[in-house]
C-alpha positions as CSV (number, residue, x, y, z in Angstrom):
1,X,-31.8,-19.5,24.8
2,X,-33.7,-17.4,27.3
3,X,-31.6,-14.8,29.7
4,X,-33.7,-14.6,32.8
5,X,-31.3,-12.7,34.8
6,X,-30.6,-9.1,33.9
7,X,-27.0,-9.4,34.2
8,X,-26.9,-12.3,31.8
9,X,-29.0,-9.6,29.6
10,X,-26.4,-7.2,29.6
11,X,-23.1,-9.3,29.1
12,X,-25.0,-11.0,25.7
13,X,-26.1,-7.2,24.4
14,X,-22.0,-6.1,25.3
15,X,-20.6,-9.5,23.8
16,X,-22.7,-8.6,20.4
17,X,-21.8,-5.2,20.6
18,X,-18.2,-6.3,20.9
19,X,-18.6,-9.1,18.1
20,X,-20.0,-7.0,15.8
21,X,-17.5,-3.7,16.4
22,X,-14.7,-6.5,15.8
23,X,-16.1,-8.3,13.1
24,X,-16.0,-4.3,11.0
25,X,-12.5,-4.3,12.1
26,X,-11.4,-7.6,10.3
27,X,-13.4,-7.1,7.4
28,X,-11.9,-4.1,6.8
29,X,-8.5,-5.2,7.2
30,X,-9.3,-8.2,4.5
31,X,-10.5,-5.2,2.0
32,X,-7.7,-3.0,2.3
33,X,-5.7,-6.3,1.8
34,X,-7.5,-7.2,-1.5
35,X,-7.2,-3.4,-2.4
36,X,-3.7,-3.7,-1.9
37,X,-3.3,-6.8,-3.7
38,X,-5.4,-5.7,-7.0
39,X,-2.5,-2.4,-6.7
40,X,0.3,-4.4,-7.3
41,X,-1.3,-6.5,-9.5
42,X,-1.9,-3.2,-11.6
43,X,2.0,-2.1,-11.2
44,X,0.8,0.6,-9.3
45,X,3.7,0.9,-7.2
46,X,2.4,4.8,-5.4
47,X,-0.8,3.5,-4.9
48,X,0.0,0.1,-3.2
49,X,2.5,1.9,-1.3
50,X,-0.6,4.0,0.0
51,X,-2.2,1.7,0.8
52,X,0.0,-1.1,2.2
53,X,0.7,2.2,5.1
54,X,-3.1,2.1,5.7
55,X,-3.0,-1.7,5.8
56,X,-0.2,-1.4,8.4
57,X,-2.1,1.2,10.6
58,X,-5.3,-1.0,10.3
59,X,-3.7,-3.9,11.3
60,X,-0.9,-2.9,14.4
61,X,-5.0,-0.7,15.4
62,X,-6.6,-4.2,15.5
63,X,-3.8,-6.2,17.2
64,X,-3.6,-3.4,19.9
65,X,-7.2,-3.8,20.5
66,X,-6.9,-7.5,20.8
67,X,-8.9,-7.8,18.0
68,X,-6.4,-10.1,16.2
69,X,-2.9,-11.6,17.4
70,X,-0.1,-9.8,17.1
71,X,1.7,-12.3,15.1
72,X,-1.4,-12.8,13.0
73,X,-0.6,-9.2,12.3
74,X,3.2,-9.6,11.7
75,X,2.7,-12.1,9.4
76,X,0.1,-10.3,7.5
77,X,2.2,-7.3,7.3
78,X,5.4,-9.0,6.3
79,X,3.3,-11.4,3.5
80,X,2.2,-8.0,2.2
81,X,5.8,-6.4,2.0
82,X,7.2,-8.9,0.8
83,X,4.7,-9.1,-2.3
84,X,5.7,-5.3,-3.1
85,X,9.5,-5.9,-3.0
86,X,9.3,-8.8,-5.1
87,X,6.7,-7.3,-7.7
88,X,8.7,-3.7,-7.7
89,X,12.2,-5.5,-7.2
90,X,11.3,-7.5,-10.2
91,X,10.1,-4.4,-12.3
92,X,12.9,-2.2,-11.2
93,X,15.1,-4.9,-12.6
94,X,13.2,-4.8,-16.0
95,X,13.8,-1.3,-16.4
96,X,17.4,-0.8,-15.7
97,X,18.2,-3.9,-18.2
């Protein structure tokens, strides 16, 4: 659809600016997610720690910007923590038996 009016111009070339600066933001949050994911898959309980903080920072940056929802975030966050505690609690539990 044709903008005629400048204005109109300007808001579409700021809305895809906006779209596109948000869209990086979410798909980086789902790759650090994986990342984190294939970590404790692995048992590697320093390096999904690492990266479960850089998950956490990406995400509470994305709901602050509005990006995402704040509980969308939450929830994220917590579905992530409590896949490490249950993968390291159960391995912990391995070792001192």
């Amino acid at each position: 659809m044709a903008r005629n009016q400048t204005s109109a111009q300007k808001r579409h070339a700021q809305s895809e600016k906006r779209r596109l600066r948000n869209k990086m933001v979410k798909t980086e949050c789902r790759t650090y997610a994986k990342q984190f994911v294939a970590l404790v898959e692995k048992k590697d309980k320093e390096g999904a720690e690492a990266k479960f903080r850089q998950l956490s920072s990406r995400l509470d940056s994305a709901r602050g910007k509005g990006i995402i929802k704040a509980n969308a975030a939450s929830r994220k966050k917590s579905r992530m923590a409590h896949l490490f505690n249950k993968t390291f609690a159960a391995a912990s539990a391995e070792n001192k038996a």
